[in-house]
N, CA, C and O atoms as a GROMACS GRO file, in nm:
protein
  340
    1UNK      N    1   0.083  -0.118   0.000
    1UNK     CA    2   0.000   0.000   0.000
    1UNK      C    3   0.088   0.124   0.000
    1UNK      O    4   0.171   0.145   0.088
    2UNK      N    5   0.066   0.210  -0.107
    2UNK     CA    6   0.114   0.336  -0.093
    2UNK      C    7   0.104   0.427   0.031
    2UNK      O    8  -0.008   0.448   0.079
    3UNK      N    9   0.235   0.492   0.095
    3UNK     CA   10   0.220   0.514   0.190
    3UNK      C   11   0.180   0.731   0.172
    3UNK      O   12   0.106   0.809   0.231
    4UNK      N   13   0.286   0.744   0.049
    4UNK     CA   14   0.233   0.881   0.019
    4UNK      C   15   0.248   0.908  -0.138
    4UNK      O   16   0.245   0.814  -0.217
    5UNK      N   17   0.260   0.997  -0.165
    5UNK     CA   18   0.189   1.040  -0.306
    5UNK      C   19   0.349   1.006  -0.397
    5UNK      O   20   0.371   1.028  -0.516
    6UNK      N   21   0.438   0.952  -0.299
    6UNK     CA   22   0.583   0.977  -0.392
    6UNK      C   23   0.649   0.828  -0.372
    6UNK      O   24   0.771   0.818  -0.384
    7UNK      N   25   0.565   0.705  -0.339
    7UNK     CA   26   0.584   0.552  -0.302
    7UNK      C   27   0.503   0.504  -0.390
    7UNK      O   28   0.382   0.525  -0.388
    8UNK      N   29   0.580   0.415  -0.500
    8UNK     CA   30   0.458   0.338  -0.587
    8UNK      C   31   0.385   0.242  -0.516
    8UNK      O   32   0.442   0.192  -0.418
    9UNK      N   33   0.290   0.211  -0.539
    9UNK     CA   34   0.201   0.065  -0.483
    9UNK      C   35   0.284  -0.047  -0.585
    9UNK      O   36   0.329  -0.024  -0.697
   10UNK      N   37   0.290  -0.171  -0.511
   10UNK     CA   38   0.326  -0.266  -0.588
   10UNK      C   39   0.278  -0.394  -0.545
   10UNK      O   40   0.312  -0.502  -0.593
   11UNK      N   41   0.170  -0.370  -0.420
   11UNK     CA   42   0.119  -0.505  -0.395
   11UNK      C   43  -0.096  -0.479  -0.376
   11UNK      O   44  -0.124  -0.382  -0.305
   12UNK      N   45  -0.185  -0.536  -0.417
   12UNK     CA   46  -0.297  -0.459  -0.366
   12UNK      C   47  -0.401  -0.558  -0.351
   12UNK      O   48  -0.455  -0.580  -0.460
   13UNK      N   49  -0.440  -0.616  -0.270
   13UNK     CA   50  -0.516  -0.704  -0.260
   13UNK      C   51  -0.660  -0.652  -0.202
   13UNK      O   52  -0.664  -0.560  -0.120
   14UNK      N   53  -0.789  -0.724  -0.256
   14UNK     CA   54  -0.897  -0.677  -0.259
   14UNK      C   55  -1.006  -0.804  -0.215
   14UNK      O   56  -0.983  -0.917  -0.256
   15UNK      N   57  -1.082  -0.787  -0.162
   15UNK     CA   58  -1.168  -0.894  -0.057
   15UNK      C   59  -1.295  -0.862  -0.103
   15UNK      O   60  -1.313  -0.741  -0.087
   16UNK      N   61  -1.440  -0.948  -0.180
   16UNK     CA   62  -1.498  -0.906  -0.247
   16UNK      C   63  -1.610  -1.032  -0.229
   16UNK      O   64  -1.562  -1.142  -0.203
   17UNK      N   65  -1.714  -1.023  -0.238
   17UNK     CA   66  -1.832  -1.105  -0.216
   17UNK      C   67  -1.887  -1.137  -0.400
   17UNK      O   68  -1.876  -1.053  -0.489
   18UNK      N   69  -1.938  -1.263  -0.415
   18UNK     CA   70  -1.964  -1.282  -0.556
   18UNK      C   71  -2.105  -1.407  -0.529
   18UNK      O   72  -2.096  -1.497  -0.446
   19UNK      N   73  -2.244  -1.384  -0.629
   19UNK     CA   74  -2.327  -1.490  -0.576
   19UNK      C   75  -2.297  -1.622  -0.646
   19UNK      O   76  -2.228  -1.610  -0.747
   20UNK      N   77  -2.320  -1.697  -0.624
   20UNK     CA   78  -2.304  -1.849  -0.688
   20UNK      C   79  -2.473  -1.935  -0.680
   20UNK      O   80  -2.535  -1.992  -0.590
   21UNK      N   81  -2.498  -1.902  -0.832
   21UNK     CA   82  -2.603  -1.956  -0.827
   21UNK      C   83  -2.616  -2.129  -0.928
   21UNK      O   84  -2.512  -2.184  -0.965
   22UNK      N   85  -2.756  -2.190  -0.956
   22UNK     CA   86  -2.755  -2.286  -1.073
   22UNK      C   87  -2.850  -2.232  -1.134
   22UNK      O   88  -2.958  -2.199  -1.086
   23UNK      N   89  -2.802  -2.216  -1.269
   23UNK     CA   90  -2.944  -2.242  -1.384
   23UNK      C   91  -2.914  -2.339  -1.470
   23UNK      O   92  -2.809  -2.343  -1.534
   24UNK      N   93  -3.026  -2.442  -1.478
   24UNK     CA   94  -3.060  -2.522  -1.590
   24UNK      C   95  -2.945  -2.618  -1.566
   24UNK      O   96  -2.880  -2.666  -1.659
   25UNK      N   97  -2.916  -2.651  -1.415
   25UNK     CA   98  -2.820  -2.753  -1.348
   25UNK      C   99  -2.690  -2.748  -1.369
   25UNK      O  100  -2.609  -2.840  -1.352
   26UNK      N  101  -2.655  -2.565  -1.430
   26UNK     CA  102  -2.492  -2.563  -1.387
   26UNK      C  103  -2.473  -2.434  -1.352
   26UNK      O  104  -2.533  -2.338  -1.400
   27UNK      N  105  -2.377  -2.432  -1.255
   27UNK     CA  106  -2.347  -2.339  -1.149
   27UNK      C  107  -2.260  -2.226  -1.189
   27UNK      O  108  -2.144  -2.266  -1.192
   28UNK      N  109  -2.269  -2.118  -1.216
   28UNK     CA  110  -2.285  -2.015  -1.229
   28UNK      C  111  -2.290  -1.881  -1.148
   28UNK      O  112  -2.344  -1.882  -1.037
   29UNK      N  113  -2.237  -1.765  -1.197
   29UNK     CA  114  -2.275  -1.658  -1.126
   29UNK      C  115  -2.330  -1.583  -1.138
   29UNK      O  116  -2.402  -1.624  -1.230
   30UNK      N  117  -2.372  -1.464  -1.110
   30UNK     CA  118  -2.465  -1.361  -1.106
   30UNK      C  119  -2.377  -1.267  -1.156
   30UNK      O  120  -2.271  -1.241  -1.099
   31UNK      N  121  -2.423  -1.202  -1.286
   31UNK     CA  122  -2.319  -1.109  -1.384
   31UNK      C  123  -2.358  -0.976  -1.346
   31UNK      O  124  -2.462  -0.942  -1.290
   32UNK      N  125  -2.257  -0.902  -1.386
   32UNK     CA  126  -2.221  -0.714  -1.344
   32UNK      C  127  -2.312  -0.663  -1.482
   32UNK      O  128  -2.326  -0.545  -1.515
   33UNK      N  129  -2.371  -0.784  -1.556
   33UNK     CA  130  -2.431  -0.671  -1.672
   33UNK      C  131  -2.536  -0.693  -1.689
   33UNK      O  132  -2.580  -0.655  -1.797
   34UNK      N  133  -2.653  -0.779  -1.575
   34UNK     CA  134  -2.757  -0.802  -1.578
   34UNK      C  135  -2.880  -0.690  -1.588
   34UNK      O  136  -2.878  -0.570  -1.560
   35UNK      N  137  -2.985  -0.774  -1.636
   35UNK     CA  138  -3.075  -0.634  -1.692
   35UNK      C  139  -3.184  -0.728  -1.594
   35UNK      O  140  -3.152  -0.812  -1.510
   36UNK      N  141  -3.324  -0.687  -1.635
   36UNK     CA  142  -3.444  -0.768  -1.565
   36UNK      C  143  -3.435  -0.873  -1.508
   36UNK      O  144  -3.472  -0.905  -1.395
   37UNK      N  145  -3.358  -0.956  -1.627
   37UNK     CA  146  -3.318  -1.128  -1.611
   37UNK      C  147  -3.283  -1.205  -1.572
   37UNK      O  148  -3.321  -1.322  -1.562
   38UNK      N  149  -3.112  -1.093  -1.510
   38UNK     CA  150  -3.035  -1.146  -1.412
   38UNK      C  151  -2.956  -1.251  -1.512
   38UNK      O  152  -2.960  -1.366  -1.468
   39UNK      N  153  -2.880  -1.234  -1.646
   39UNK     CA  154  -2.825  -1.322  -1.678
   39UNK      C  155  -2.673  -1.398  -1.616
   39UNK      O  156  -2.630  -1.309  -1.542
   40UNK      N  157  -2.612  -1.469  -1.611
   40UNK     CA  158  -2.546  -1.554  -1.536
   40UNK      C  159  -2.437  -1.539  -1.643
   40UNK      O  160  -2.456  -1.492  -1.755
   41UNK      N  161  -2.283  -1.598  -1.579
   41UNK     CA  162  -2.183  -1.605  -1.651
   41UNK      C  163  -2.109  -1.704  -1.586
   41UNK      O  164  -2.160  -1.747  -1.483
   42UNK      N  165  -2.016  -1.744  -1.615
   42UNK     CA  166  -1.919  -1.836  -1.589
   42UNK      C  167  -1.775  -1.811  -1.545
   42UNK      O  168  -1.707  -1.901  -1.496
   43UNK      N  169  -1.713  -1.640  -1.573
   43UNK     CA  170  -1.611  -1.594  -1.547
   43UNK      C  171  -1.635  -1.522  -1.464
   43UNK      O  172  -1.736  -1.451  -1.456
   44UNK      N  173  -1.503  -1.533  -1.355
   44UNK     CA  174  -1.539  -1.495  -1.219
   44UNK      C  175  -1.487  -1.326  -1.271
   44UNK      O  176  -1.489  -1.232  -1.191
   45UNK      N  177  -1.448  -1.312  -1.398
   45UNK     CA  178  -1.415  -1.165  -1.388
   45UNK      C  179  -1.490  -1.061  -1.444
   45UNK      O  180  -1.462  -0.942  -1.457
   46UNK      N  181  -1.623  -1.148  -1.483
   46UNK     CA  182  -1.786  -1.095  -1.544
   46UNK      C  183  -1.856  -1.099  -1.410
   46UNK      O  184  -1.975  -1.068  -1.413
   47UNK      N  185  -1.812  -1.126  -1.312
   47UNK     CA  186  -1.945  -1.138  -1.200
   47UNK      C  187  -1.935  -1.014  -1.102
   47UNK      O  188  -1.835  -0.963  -1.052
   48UNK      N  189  -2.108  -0.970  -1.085
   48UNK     CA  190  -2.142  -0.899  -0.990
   48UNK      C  191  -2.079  -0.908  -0.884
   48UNK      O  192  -2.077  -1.022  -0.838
   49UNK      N  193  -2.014  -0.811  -0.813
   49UNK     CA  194  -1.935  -0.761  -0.702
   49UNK      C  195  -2.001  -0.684  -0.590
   49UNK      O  196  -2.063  -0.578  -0.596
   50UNK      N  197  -1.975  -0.761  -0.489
   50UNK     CA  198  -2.045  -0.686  -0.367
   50UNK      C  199  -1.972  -0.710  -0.238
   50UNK      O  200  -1.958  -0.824  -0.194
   51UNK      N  201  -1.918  -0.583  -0.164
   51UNK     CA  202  -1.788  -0.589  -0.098
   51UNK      C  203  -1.842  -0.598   0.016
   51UNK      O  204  -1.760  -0.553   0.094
   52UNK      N  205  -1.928  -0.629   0.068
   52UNK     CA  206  -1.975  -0.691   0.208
   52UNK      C  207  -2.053  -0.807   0.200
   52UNK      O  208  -2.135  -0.810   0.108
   53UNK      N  209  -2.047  -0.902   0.274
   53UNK     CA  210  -2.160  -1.028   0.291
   53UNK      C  211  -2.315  -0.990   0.247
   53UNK      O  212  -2.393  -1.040   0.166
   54UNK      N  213  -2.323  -0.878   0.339
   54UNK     CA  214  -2.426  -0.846   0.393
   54UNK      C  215  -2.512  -0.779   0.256
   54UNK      O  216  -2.624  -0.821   0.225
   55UNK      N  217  -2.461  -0.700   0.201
   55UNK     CA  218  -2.477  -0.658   0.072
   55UNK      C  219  -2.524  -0.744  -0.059
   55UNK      O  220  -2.599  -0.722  -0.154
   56UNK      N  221  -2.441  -0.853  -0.016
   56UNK     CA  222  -2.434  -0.953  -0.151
   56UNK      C  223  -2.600  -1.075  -0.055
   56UNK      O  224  -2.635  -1.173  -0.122
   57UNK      N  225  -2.630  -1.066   0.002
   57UNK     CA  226  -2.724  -1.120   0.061
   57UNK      C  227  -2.899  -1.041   0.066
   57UNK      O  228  -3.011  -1.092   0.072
   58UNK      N  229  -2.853  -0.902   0.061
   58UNK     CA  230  -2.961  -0.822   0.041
   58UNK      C  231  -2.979  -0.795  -0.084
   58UNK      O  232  -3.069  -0.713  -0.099
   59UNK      N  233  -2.916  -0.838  -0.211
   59UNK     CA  234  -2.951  -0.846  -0.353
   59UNK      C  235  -2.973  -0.934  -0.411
   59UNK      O  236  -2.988  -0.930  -0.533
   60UNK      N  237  -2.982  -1.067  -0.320
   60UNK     CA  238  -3.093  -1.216  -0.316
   60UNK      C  239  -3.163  -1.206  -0.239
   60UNK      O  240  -3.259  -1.210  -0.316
   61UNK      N  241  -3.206  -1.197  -0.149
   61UNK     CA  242  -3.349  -1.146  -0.080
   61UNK      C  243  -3.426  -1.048  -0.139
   61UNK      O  244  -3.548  -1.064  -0.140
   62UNK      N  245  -3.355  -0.905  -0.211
   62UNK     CA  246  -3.454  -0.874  -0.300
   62UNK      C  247  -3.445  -0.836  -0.395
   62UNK      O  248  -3.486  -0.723  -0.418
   63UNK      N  249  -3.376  -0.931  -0.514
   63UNK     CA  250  -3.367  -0.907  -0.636
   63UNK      C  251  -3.360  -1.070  -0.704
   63UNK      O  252  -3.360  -1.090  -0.826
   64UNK      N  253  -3.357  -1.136  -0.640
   64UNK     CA  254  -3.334  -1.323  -0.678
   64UNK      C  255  -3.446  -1.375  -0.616
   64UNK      O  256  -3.516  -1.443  -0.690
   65UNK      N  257  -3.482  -1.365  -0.512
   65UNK     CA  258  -3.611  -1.432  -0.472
   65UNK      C  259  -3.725  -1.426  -0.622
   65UNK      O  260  -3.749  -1.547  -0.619
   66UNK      N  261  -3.759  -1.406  -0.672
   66UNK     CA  262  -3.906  -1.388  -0.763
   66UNK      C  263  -3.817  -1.446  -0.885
   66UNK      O  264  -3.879  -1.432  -0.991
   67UNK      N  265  -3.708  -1.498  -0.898
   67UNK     CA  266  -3.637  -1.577  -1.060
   67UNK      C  267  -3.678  -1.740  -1.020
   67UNK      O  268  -3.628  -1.814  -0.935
   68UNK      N  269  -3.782  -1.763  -1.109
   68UNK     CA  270  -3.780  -1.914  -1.049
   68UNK      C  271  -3.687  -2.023  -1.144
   68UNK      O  272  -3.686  -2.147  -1.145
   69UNK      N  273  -3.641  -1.961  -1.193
   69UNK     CA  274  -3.508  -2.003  -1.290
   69UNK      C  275  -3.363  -2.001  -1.228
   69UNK      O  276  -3.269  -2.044  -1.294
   70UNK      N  277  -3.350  -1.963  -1.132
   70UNK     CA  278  -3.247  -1.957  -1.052
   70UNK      C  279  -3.242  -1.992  -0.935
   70UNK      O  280  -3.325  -1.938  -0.861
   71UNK      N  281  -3.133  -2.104  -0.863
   71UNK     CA  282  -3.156  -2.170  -0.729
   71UNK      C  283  -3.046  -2.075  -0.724
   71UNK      O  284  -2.978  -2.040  -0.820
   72UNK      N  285  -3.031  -2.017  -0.548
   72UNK     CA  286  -2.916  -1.952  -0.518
   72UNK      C  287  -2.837  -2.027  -0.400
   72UNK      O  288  -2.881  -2.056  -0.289
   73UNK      N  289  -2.744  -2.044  -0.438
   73UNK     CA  290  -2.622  -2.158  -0.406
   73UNK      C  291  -2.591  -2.046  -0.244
   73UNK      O  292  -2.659  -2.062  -0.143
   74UNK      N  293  -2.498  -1.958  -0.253
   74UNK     CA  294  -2.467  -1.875  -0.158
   74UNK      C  295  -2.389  -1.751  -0.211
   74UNK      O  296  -2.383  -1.728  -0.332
   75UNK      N  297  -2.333  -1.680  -0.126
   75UNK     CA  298  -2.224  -1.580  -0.160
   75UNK      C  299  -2.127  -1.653  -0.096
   75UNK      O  300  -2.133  -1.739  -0.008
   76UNK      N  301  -1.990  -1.577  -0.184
   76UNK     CA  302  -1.899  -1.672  -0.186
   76UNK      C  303  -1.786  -1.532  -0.200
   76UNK      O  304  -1.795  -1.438  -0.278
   77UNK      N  305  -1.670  -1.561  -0.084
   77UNK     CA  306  -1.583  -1.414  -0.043
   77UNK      C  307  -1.490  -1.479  -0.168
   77UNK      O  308  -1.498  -1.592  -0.215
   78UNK      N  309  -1.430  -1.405  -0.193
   78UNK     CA  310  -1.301  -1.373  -0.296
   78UNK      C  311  -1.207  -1.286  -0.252
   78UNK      O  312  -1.243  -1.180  -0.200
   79UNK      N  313  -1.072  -1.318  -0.267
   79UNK     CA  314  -0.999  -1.262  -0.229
   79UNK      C  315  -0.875  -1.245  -0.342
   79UNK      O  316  -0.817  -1.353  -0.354
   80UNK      N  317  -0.838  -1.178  -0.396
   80UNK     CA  318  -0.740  -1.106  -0.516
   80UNK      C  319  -0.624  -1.017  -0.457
   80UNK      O  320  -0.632  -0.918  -0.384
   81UNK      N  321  -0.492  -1.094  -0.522
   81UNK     CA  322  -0.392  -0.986  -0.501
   81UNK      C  323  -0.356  -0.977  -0.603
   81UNK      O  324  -0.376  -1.069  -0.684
   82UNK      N  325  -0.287  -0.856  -0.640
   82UNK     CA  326  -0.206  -0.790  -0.778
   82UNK      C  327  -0.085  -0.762  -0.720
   82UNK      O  328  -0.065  -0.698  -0.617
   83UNK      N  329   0.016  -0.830  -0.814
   83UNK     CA  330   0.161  -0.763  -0.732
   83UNK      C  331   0.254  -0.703  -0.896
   83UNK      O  332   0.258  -0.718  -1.019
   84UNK      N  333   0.285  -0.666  -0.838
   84UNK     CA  334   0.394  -0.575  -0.953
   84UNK      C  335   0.502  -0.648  -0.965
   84UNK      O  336   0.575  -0.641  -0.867
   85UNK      N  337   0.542  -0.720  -1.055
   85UNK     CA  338   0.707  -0.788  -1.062
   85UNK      C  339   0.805  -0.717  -1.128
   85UNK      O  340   0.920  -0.762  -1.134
   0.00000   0.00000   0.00000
């Protein structure tokens, strides 16, 4: 972590909530480009991001409950580092 405006960053790790759902019996996530539908993707670097539990739990209670096309598996933490070599 950069400590001031004149120290590059070279390490940055990021802690991030993602849903894990099934449609049509394969497991899947809940995508960042969903419209009404809530379409699903398979790359964890297409999926909806939500940086608290709690967050990623209150957008299946009320935005996934009424898809009866979608079982919701859980949220699932992620954790990402980027390092500079």
């Amino acid at each position: 972590m950069a400590k001031d405006n004149k120290t590059i960053e070279t390490e940055k790790t990021s802690i991030f909530y993602i849903i894990l759902v099934k449609r049509d019996g394969v497991k899947k996530f809940i995508s960042k480009d969903y419209l009404s539908c809530f379409p699903c993707t398979v790359l964890l670097n297409k999926a909806k991001r939500f940086y608290t539990e709690q967050k990623a739990q209150n957008f299946i209670d009320n935005k996934l409950t009424s898809c009866n096309d979608i079982e919701v598996i859980k949220p699932i933490k992620v954790e990402s580092t980027l390092k500079l070599c």
